[in-house]
C-alpha positions in Angstrom: 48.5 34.3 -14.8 45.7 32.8 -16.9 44.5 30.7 -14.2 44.4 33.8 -11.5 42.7 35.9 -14.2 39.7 33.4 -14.0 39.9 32.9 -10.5 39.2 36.5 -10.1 36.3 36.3 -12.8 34.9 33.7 -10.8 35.0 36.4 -7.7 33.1 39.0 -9.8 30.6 36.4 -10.9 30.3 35.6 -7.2 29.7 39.1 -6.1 26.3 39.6 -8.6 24.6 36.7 -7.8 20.9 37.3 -5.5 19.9 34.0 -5.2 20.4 33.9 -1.6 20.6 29.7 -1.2 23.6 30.0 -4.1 25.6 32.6 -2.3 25.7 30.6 0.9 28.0 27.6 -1.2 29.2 30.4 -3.9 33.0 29.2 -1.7 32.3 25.4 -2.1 31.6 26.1 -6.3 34.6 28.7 -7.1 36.6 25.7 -4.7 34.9 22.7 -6.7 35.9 24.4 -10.5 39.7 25.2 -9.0 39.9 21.5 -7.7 37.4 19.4 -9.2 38.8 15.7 -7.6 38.8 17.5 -4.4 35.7 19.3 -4.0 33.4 18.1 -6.6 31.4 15.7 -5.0 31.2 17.5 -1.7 29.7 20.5 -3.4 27.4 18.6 -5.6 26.2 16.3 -2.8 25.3 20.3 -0.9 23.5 21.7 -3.9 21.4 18.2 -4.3 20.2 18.6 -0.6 19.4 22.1 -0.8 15.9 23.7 -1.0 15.9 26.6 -3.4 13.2 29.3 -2.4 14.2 31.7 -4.5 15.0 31.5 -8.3 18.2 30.8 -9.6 19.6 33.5 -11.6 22.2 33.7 -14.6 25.2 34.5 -12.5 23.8 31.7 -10.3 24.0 29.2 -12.8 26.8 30.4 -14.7 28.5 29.3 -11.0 26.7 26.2 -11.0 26.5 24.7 -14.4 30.4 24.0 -14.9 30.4 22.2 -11.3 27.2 19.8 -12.8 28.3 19.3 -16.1 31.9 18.2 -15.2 29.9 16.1 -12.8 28.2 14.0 -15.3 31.3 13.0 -16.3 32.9 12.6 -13.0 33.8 8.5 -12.4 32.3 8.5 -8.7 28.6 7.1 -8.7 27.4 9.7 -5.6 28.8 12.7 -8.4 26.8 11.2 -11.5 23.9 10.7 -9.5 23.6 14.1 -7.6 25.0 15.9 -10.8 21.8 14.6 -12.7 19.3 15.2 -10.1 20.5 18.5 -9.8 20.1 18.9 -13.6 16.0 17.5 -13.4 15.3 20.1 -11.0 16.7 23.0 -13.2 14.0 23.7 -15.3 11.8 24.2 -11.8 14.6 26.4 -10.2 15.0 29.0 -12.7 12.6 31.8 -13.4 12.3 32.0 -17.2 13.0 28.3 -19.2 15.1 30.7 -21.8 17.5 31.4 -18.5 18.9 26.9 -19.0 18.8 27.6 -22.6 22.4 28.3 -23.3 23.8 24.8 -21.7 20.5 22.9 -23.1 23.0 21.0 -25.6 25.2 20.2 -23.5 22.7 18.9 -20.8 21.0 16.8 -23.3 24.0 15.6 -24.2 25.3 14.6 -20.6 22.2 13.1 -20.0 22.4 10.6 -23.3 25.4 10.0 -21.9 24.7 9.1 -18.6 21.2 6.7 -19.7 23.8 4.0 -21.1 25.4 4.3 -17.6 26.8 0.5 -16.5 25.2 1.5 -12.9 21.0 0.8 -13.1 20.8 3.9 -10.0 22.5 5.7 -12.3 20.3 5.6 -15.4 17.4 5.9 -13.3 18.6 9.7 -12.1 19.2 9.9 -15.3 16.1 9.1 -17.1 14.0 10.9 -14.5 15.9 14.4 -15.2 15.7 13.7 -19.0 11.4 13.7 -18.3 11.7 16.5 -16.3 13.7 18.2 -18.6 11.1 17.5 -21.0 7.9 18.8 -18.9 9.5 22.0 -17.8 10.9 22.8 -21.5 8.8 21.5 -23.9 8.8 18.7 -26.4 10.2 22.1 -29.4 13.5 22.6 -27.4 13.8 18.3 -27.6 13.4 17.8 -31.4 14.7 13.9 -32.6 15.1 12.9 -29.3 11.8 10.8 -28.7 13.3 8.8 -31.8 16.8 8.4 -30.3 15.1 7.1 -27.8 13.7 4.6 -29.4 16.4 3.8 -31.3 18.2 3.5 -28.0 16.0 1.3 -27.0 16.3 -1.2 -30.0 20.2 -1.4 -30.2 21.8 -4.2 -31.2 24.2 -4.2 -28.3 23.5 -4.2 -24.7 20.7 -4.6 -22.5 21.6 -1.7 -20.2 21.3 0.7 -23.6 18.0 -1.5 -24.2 17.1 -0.8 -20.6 18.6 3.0 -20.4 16.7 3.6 -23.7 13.6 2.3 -22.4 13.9 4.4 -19.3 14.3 7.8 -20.7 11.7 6.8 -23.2 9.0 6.0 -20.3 10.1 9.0 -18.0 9.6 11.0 -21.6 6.4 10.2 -22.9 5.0 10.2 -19.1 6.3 14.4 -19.7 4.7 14.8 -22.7 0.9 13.8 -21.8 -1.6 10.6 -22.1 -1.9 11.8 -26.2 1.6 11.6 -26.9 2.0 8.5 -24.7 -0.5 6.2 -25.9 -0.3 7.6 -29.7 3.5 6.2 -29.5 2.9 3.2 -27.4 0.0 2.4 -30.3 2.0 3.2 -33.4 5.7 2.6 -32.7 6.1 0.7 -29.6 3.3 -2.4 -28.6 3.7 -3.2 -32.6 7.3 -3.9 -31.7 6.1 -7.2 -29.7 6.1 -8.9 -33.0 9.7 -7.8 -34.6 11.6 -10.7 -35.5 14.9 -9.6 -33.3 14.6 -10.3 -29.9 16.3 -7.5 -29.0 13.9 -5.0 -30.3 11.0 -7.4 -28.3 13.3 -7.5 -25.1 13.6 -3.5 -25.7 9.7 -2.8 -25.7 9.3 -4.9 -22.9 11.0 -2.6 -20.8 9.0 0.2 -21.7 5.9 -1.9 -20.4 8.5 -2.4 -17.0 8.8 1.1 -16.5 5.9 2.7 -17.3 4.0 1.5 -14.4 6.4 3.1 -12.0 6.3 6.3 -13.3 3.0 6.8 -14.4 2.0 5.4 -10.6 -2.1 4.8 -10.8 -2.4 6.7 -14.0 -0.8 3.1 -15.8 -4.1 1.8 -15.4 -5.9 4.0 -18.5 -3.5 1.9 -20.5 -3.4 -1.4 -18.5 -6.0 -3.4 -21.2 -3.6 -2.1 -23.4 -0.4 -3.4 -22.3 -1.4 -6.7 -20.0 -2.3 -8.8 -23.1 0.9 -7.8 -24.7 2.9 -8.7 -21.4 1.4 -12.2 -21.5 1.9 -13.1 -24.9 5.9 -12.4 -23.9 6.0 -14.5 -21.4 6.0 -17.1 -24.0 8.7 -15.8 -26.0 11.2 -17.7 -27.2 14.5 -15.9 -25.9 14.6 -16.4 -22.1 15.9 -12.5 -21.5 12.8 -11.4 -23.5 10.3 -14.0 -21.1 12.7 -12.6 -18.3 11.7 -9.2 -18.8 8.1 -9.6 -19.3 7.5 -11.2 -16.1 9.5 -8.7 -14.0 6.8 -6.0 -16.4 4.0 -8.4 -15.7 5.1 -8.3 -11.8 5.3 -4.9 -11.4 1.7 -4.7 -13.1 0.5 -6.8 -10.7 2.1 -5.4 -7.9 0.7 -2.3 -8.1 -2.7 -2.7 -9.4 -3.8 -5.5 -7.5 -6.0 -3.9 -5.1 -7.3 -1.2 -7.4 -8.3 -3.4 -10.7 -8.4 -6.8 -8.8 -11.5 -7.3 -11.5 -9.6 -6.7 -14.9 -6.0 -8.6 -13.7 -7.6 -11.9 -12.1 -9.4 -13.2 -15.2 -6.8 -12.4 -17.2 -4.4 -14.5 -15.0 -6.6 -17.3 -15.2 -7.1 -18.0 -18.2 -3.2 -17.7 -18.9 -3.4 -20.6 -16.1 -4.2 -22.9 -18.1 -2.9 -21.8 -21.8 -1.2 -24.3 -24.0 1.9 -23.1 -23.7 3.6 -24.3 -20.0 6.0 -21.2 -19.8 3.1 -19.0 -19.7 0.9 -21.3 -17.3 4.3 -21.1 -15.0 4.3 -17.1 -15.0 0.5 -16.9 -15.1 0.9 -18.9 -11.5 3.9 -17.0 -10.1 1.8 -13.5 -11.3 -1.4 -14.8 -9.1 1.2 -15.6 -6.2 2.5 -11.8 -6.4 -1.8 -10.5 -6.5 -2.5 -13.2 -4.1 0.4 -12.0 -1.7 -0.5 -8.7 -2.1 -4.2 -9.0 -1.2 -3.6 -11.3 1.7 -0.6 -8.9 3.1 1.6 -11.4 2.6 5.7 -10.7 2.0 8.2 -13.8 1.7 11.1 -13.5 3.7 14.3 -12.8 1.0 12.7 -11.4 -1.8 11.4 -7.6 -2.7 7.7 -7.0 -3.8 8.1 -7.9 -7.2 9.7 -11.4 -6.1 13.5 -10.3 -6.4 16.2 -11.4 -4.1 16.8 -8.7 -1.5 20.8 -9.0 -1.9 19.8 -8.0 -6.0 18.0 -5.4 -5.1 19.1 -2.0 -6.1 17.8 1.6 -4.6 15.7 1.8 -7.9 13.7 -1.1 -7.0 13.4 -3.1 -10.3 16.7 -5.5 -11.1 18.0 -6.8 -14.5 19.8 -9.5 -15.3 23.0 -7.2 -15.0 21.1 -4.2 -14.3 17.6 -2.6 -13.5 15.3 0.3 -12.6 12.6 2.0 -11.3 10.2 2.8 -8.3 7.9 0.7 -6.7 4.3 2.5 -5.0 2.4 1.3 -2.1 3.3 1.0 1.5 4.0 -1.6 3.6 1.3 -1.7 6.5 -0.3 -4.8 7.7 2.3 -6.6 6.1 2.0 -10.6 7.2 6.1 -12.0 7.0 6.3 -15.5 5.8 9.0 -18.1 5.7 8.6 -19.6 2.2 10.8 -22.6 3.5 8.4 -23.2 5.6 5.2 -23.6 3.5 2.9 -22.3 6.0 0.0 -20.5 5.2 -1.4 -17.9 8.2 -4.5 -18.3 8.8 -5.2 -14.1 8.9 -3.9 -14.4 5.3 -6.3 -16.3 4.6 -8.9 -14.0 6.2 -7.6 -11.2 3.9 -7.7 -13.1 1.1 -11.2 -13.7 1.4 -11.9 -10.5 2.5 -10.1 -8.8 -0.2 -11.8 -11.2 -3.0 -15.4 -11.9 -1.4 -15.6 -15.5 -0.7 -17.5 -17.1 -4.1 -14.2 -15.4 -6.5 -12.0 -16.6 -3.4 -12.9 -20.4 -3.7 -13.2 -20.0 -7.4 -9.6 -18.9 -7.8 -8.1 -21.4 -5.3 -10.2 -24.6 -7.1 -8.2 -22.8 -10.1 -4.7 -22.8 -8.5 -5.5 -26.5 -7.3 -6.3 -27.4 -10.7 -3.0 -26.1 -11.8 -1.1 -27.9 -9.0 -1.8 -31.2 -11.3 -0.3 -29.8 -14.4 1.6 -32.3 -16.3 4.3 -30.0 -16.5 6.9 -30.3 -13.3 7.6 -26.8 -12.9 4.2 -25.4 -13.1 3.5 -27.7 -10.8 5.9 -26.6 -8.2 5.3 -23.3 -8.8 1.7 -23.5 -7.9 2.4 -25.6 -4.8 4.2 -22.6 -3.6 1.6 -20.2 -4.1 -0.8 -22.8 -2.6 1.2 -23.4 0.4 1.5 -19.6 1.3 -2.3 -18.6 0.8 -3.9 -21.7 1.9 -3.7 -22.5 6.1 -5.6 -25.6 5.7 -5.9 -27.9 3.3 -8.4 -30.2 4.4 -10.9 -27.6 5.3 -10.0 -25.3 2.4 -10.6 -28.7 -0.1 -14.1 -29.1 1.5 -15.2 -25.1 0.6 -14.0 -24.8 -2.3 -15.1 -28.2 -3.8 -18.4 -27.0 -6.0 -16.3 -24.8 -7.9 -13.2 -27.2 -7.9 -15.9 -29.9 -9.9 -17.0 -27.4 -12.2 -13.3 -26.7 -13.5 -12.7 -30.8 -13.3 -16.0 -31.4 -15.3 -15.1 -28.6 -17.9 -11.8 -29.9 -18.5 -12.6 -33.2 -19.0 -14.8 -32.5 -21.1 -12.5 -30.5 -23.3 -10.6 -31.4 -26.6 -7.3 -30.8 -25.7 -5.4 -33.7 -23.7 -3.7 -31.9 -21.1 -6.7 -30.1 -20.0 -8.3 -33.9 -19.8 -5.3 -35.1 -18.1 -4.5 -32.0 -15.2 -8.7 -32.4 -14.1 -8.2 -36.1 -14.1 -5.3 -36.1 -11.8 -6.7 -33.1 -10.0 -10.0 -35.4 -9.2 -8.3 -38.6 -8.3 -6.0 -35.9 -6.1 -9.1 -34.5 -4.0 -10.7 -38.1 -3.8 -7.1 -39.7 -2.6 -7.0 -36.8 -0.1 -10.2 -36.3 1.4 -11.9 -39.8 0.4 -15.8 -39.6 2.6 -15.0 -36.6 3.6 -16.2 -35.1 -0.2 -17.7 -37.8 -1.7 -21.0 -37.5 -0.2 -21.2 -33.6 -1.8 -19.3 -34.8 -5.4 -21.1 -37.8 -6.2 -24.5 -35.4 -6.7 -22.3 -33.5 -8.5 -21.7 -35.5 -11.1 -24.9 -37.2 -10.7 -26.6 -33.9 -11.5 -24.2 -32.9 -14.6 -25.3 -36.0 -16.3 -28.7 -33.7 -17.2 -26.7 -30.8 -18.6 -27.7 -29.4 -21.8 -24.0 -29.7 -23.6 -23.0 -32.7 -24.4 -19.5 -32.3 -23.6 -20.5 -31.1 -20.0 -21.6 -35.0 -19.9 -18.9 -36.4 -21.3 -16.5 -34.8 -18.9 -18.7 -36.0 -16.1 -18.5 -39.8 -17.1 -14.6 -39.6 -17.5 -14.6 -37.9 -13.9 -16.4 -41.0 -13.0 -13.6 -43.1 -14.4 -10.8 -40.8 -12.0 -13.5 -41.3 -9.1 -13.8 -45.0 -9.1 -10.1 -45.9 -9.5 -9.0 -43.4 -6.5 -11.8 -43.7 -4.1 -10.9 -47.4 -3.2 -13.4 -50.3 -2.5 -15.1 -49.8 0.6 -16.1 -46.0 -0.4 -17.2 -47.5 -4.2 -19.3 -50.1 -1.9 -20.9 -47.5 0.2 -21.8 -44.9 -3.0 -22.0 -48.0 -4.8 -26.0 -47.4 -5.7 -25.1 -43.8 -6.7 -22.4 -44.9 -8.9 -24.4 -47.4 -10.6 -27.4 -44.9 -10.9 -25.2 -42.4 -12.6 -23.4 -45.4 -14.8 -26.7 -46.5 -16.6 -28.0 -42.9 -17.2 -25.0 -42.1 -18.9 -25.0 -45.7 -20.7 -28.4 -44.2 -22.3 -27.1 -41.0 -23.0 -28.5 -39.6 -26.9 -24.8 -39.1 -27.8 -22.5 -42.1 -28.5 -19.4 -40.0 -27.3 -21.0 -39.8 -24.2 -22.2 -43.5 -23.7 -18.7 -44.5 -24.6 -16.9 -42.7 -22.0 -19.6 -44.5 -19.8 -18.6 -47.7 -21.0 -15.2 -46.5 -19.6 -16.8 -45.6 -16.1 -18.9 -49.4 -15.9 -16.1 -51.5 -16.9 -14.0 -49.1 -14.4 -16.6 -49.4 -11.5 -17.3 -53.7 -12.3 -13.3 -54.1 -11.6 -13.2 -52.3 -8.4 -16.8 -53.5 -7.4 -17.3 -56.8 -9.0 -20.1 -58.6 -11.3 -22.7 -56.8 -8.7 -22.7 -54.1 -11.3 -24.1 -55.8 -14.0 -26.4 -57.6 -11.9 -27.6 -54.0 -11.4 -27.7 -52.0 -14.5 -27.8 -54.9 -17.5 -31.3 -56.2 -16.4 -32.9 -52.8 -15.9 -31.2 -51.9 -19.2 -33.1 -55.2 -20.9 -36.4 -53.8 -19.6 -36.0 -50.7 -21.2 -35.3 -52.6 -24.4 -38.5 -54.6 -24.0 -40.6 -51.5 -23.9 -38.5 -49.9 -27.0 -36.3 -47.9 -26.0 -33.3 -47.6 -28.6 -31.1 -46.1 -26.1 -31.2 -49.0 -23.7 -29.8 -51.0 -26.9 -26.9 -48.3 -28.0 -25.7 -48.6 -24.2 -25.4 -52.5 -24.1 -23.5 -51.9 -27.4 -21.3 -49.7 -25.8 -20.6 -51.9 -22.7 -20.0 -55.1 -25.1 -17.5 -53.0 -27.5 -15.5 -52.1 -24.3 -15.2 -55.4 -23.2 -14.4 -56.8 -26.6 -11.5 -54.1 -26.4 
């Protein structure tokens, strides 16, 4: 009796309803509330795909509500998904905001609900209805639950509330306007990258993943904001937080690497070549993902922000167990390559250059060539790849860039810490091994030429790159530079600084191995002349040469 008593309510609620899209389904709703498992999912999945013209009116919801809300709950994916998106465009559908008020609660609730959901499509519906929830009520008729969010976002159990949390939170403050946005990003969230639970660090860092997608090209009023952040966590000492920071640092790159090419590639290189290997490893992989972008490049097997296809989810950003998000941009004049195959095209290479103008082109390549001498094995190979996809020939490419290459190998050499010294030293003995006359003729003035630099450690670097260039370039190429080499040697030998004329020491005991005693034939008596007509340099340079052999 009860049950026919509200069946026949259901008819009179029917009966008063003008929203014309409604009525047509008002059979599918009464049917979906008197057999939910039956009829749920096929009425929700009709309401998601229909276009609502005209307002939806109290009767009208009063039909529809009970359908959604039981479908937030329902165990099918398809119900949880189309109940939620049904929910974001509410606020939209109805005339008056006061219309949604008396199921607000209980929508907010749902929603909570369903942004810890297991499934990372989920969550994203989810989030997305939560923010538009948000814009089309207000931030009054949502009091506390910016801070549940964040709390959310900081719990101590799972990633996917970490994750979910993060979500709503970015689809949120996105709602609530730049002011709100960067106010909590400022005060509450980016100081967060220093909490001492990695949880809470993993937590903000997923903020910094999603808020790119949903604030599109908009991110980039807070990109100088977030990138530094971003790359100080790619550093961090829990994997899942470095984890996370590169899939944020990804997307970052991703999507602003045609529009702020100038802001995200010095940035990038000078993580390159930080202290710190992990971050040199991500710094590389993150000028792959710009490089691939500007060139039009796409590797076979992995999505644009360098996931596995088979891990990729309809959201388009993947967790460890879970993920979220959109991805922007289209993909015309995409150029597919095999990364097993190592192959550069050579119209990626024409983009590339085209993209970056050719001086920052050759600049960033001597820089990723650099890096491909890192001490450390997996930077390394990392930059291998990235040079093997943007770079068609090697030869040629060695040759261009090779001015800019020496100004990196100079300034490194010349620098105070070890690995710098050591990376530009291989990287040198690298080009000279590879190419041999083919660059010696252009590097030789180089070097010859850095010996008059103002800063001394500019000449210092240039006498140890003598020492790399001597032992790779083999004898008959020392023989035939032989009188440059020796010109170069004896300037340095009389250099005003002693840290300088011992590194050139180095470089003449170096260049009298490989050469033999024609070397001192050459420079010792023209540095006993000098002597004879008082110059004190000539003297601190035989010094030099005498202390190094005594060594």
């Amino acid at each position: 009796k009860v049950r026919r008593e509200g069946l026949a309510a259901l008819g009179d609620i029917t009966s008063v309803i003008t929203n014309p899209e409604v009525s047509t389904v008002a059979k599918e709703l009464k049917n979906a509330m008197e057999d939910p498992p039956a009829n749920s999912e096929k009425t929700l999945l009709l309401l998601q795909d229909m276009d609502f013209v005209n307002p939806v009116d109290a009767p009208a919801l009063a039909m529809i509500m009970p359908v959604v809300l039981r479908g937030m709950s329902d165990r099918s994916t398809k119900c949880k998904s189309a109940a939620a998106k049904i929910i974001g465009g509410m606020s939209s559908m109805v005339n008056e905001p006061k219309t949604l008020m008396p199921y607000k609660e209980e929508i907010e609730s749902s929603l909570r609900k369903t942004l810890v959901d297991p499934l990372p499509n989920v969550r994203a519906v989810a989030a997305r209805s939560l923010g538009e929830l948000v814009r089309g009520l207000g931030e009054s008729e949502f009091p506390g639950l910016v801070d549940w969010l964040i709390v959310t976002m900081k719990s101590e159990t799972t990633t996917v509330e970490r994750s979910g949390g993060a979500q709503g939170l970015s689809e949120v403050l996105v709602a609530l306007g730049p002011e709100k946005l960067e106010s909590t990003l400022l005060s509450q969230l980016l100081p967060l990258q220093n909490s001492g639970d990695a949880r809470i660090r993993e937590g903000m860092m997923w903020v910094l993943a999603f808020l790119p997608p949903v604030m599109g090209f908009h991110f980039a009023d807070i990109l100088e904001l977030c990138l530094p952040v971003v790359l100080k966590s790619l550093s961090d000492e829990a994997e899942f937080v470095r984890n996370v920071s590169l899939k944020a640092g990804q997307i970052i790159v991703t999507q602003h690497a045609v529009s702020h090419t100038d802001l995200l590639l010095p940035v990038i290189e000078g993580a390159m070549f930080d202290s710190d290997w992990r971050i040199r490893q991500s710094a590389v992989q993150l000028l792959g993902d710009l490089l691939f972008k500007l060139a039009g490049i796409r590797r076979q097997g992995v999505d644009k922000f360098g996931n596995a296809n088979e891990e990729i989810g309809k959201a388009g950003i993947v967790e460890e167990d879970e993920g979220s998000g959109e991805s922007s941009g289209d993909d015309e004049g995409i150029v597919e390559v095999d990364t097993d195959a190592h192959v550069g095209s050579l119209q990626a290479e024409k983009s590339l250059i085209k993209g970056l103008g050719e001086e920052r082109h050759n600049g960033i390549i001597a820089a990723l060539f650099i890096v491909r001498a890192d001490h450390s094995i997996v930077v390394r190979q990392a930059a291998i790849q990235v040079w093997k996809m943007v770079v068609y020939n090697t030869g040629r490419t060695m040759r261009l860039i090779l001015p800019a290459l020496m100004d990196y190998i100079i300034r490194f050499l010349s620098s105070e810490e070890e690995d710098k010294r050591y990376t530009a030293g291989t990287a040198l003995g690298d080009v000279v091994r590879k190419l041999g006359d083919r660059v010696l003729p252009t590097m030789v003035p180089i070097l010859k030429d850095g010996l008059s630099a103002e800063d001394e450690g500019q000449r210092q670097g240039v006498c140890r790159g003598l020492v790399e260039l001597i032992a790779a370039a083999g004898k008959r190429n020392l023989q035939t530079y032989a009188a440059d080499l020796v010109a170069c040697v004896k300037t340095a030998l009389c250099d005003p600084s002693q840290e300088v004329r011992e590194a050139a020491a180095l470089s003449f005991e170096s260049l009298q191995k490989q050469v033999g005693q024609e070397v001192t034939t050459a420079i010792f008596p023209s540095l006993l002349r000098m002597l004879e007509a008082g110059d004190e340099m000539a003297l601190n340079g035989i010094k030099e040469v005498l202390a190094q052999k005594s060594t």
